[in-house]
N, C-alpha and C positions, 0 to 999 in steps of 0.2 A: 347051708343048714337053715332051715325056718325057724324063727322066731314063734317062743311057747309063751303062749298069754300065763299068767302066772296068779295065785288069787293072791288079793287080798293079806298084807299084815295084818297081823290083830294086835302086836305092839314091837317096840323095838324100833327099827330103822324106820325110812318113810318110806312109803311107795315110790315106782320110781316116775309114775305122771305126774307128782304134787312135793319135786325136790325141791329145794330154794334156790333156785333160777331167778336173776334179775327181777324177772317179770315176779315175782311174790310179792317183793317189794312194794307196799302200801302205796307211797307216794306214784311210783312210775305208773300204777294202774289208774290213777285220778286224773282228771282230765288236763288239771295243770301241769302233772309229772310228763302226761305223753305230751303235751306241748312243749314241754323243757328239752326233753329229749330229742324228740323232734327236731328243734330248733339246734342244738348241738347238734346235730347229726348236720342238718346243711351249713352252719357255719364249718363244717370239717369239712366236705365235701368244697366248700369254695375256697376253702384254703390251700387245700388240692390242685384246683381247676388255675386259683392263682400262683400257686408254685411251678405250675407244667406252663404258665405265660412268660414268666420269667427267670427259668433254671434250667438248662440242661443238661439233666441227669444224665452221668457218666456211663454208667453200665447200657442206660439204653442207648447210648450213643456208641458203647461197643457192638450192642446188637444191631442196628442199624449199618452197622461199618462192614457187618461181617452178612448182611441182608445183600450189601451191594456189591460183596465182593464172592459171591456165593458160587460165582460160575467162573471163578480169576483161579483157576488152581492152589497151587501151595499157598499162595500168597492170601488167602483165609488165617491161616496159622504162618504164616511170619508177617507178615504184614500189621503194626501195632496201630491202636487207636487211642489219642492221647495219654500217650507210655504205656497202653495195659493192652494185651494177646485175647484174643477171640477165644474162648476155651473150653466151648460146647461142642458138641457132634454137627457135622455136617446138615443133618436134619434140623435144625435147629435154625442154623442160619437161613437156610432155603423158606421158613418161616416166616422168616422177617424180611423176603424180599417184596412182599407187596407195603409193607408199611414204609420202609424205605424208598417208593416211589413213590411217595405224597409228601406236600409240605411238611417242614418238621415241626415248626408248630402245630398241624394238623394231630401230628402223630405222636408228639408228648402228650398233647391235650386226650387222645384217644385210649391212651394205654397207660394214661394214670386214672382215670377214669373209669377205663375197665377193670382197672387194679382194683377197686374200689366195691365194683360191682359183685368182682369174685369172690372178693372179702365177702361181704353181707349173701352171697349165695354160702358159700362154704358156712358162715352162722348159721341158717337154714339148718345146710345138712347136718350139721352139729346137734340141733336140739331135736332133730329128727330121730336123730342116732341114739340122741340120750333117753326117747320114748316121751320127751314133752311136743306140745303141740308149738309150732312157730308162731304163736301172735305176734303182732306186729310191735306191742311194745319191748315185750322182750327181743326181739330181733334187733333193733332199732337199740336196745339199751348194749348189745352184744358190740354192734359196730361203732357205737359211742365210744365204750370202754375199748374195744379192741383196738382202732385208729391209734390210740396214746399206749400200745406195746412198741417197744423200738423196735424188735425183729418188723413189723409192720409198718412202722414211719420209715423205718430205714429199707425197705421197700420199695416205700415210695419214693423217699428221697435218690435212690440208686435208681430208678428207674427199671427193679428186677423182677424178675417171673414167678418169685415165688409164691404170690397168690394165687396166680391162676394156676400154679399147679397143685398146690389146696384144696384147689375145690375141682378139680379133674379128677384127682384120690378121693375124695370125700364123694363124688355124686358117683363112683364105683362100688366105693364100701357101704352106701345107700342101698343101691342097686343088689348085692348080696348079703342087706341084712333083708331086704326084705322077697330074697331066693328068686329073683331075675337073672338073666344073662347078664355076665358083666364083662370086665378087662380092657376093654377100648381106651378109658382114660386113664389108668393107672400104664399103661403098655405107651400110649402117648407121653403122658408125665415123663416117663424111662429113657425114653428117646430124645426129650428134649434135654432133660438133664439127669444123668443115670442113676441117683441114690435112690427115686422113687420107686426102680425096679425091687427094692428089696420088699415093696407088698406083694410083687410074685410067688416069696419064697412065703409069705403070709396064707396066699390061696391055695396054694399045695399042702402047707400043715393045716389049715382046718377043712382039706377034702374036697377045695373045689376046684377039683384037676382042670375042670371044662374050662372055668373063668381062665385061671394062670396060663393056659394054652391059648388064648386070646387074646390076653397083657403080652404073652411071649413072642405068637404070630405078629401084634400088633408094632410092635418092636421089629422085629425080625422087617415086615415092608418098611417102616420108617426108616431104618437103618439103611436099606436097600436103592432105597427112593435116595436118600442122599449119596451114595453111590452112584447109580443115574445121572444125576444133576451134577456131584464134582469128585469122580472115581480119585484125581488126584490130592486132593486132601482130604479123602474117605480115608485113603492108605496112610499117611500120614499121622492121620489122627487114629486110628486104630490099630498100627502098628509103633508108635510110639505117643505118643501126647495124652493119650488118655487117662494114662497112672501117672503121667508126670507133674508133681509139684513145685518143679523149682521157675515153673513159669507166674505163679501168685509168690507172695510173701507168705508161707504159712506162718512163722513165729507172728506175722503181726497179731495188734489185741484181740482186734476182730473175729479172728478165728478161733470160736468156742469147740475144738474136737480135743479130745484127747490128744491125739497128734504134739499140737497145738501146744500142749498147755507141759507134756513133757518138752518141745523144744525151748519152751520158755525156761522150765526150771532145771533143764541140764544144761542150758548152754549152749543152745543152739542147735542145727539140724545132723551138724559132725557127730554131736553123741548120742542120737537118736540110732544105735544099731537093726539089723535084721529079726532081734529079740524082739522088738516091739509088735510084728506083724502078730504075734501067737496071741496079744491083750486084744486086738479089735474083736479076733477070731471067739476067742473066751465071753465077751460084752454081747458082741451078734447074733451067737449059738442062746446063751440065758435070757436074750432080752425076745428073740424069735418064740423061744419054749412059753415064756409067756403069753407071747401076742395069740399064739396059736391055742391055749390054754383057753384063753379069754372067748377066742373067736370059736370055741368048740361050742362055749358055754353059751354063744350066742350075746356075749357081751361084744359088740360090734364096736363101740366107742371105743370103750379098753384096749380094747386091739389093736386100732386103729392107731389109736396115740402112743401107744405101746411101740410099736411099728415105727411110727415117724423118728420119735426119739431114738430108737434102736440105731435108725439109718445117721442121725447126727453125732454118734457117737463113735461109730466105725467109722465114719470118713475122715480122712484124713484133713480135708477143709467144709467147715462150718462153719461159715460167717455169721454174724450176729442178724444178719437178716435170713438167714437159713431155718431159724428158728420158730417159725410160724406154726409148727404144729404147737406151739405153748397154749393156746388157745382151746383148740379140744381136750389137751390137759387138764387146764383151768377147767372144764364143765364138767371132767371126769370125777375130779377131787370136790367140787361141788354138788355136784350126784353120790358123793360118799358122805356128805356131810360133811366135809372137811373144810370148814370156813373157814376155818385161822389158817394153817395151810395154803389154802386156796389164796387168799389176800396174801401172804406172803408174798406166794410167788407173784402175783400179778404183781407187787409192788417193784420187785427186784426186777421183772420185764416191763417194767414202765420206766424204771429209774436208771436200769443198765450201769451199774457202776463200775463195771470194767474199764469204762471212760472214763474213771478218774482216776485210776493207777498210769504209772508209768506208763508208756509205749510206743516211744521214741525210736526203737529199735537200737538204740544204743546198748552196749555192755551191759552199764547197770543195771537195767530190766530183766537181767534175766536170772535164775536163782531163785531160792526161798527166800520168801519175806515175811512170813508169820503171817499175818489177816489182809495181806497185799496180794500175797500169791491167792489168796481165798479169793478175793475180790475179781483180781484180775482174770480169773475161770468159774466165776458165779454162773454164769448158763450153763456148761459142762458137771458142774457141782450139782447145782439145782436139776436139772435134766436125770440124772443119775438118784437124785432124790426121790421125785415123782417115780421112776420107776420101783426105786426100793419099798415105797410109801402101797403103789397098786399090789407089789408082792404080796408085801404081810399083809392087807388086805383080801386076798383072792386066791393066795396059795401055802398052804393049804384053807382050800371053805370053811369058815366060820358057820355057825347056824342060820347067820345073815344075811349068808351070802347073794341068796336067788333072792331076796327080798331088794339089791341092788340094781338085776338086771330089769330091761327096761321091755314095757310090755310094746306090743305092735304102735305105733306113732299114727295120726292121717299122715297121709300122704298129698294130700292137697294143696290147694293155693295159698298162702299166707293169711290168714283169719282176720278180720278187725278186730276191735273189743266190745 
């Protein structure tokens, strides 16, 4: 659907090119502010550069493990790498066999960095989406603030994919808001790691069969292609491993899904019965009716974030670093006017205080605890908030509604000031 330039409020809401986006901010736009920020922006950046010198991040050392073991049959998937299972698709691995043939310092240093890169791309797409124009200070003040989310340090710190598959989604959902061919990176996303497929079922509800047959082809050779390369852990993994949970810890704290947060307070994964599959199905169905509601109206952001949360709520694991779409959240509620809101949440995903409840994995942890058990599913809480928070905003349309949506964006290179 193409994007309808829209006139002009004459009072009420703001437009949606002149929302209070970072960049409004008096000080950021003075020459001092963009120096500050600036200047935070490469102290984070070397902080980066200095943590991939001396840490090697876990997860990318299972991806590396499962890069070199890509062509070794089953032994992808039984084969552990310091205590933790390979637990992507085949395609995945085959990925990461060229990074896995270079020095590993080469290659921390490479894909935290890129981590980085994707971030501040996906900010981009983000204020593109929202119908502001990218200057550079606001961009710069976006990967400032955003760096200090923990779904995003914990990212980095894990050494995981969740950025770049950020902004793989996000330069798709660009791509059809502004009524291009799309699906190659969301179909990619999919294949690397499968919740991003559910913006397939995005493209179909708001009409664009052609893209979702592209995300789905796209998928379909990826899927295939790792078949090629290791037909015996293709089988393996797609006949059993792919729904299987009892290879992660889901009660850990980490894990913000619904799942998750009932195994925590029934007691473990024993009293989680077959009743539970009908709530993802109930959350996915109302949170999809939305996305596609959004994406009719040509509110592409909406949707978008809409969508992402939708996918963290139905999975069964949601790590706290899974959480990356909070981010176009944050600009959504920002583009509503919703500042207090909006600070909220960025507070609670900078602060993460899941990490300070119990999570031990002992006994006591599990059960009701009054503001403990809140605490300890504050992303799943919050997550579930922003959704309720865009409903009553946008369903049913207020009089205000189209004064929300965001008019055509450039589409160009990053501006100065």
């Amino acid at each position: 659907m193409t994007a309808v330039s829209l006139p002009e409020p004459a009072t009420g809401l703001p437009d949606a090119a002149d929302l209070p986006l970072p960049a409004r901010l008096g000080w950021v736009a003075t020459r001092h502010g963009r120096q500050l920020i600036s200047g935070v922006v490469l102290l984070e950046i070397a902080l980066v550069a200095g943590f991939a010198l001396v840490y090697r991040p876990l997860d990318l050392q299972i991806y590396l493990g499962g890069g070199r073991a890509v062509t070794s049959g089953t032994r992808l998937y039984l084969g552990m790498v310091q205590g933790n299972w390979f637990t992507y698709p085949p395609f995945a691995a085959a990925l990461f066999t060229p990074l896995a043939a270079i020095p590993a310092l080469v290659a921390r240093l490479a894909w935290e960095l890129g981590s980085v890169a994707a971030f501040g791309w996906a900010c981009v797409l983000t204020l593109r989406l929202a119908g502001n124009r990218p200057v550079r200070s606001t961009v710069l003040t976006m990967l400032a603030a955003g760096l200090l989310l923990e779904p995003v340090y914990h990212t980095l710190y894990q050494g995981q994919v969740n950025l770049f598959l950020l902004a793989l989604v996000l330069a798709d959902m660009w791509r059809v808001a502004r009524g291009r061919p799309a699906g190659i990176g969301i179909g990619l996303a999919a294949a690397i790691k499968l919740i991003p497929g559910i913006f397939i079922v995005l493209l179909v509800l708001s009409g664009r069969i052609r893209d979702a047959v592209m995300s789905a082809a796209t998928f379909a050779c990826c899927t295939l292609a790792g078949f090629l390369v290791n037909p015996g852990a293709s089988r393996l993994y797609w006949t059993h491993l792919f729904f299987d949970t009892s290879r992660v810890a889901a009660a850990y704290i980490s894990n913000q899904s619904l799942y998750a947060a009932l195994v925590r307070i029934l007691g473990g994964v024993g009293h989680v019965g077959s009743w539970y599959y009908a709530i993802p199905c109930v959350l996915g169905a109302l949170g999809l009716a939305l996305a596609g509601r959004l994406a009719r109206r040509a509110d592409w952001l909406g949707a978008t974030a809409v969508t992402g949360i939708t996918g963290l709520l139905v999975s069964p694991i949601s790590w706290t670093h899974h959480w990356v779409w909070v981010m176009p959240a944050l600009v959504v509620l920002v583009r509503y006017g919703a500042r207090g809101p909006a600070t909220c949440l960025y507070v609670l995903f900078a602060l993460a205080p899941m990490w300070w409840t119990p999570h031990s994995g002992e006994a006591g942890d599990y059960g009701l605890h009054g503001l403990v058990t809140v605490l300890a599913n504050c992303f799943l809480f919050a997550g579930m908030s922003v959704m309720a928070y865009i409903c009553v905003r946008t369903w049913p349309p207020g009089p205000g509604f189209l004064r929300l949506l965001p008019r055509p964006a450039d589409s160009g290179d990053i501006p100065g000031e």
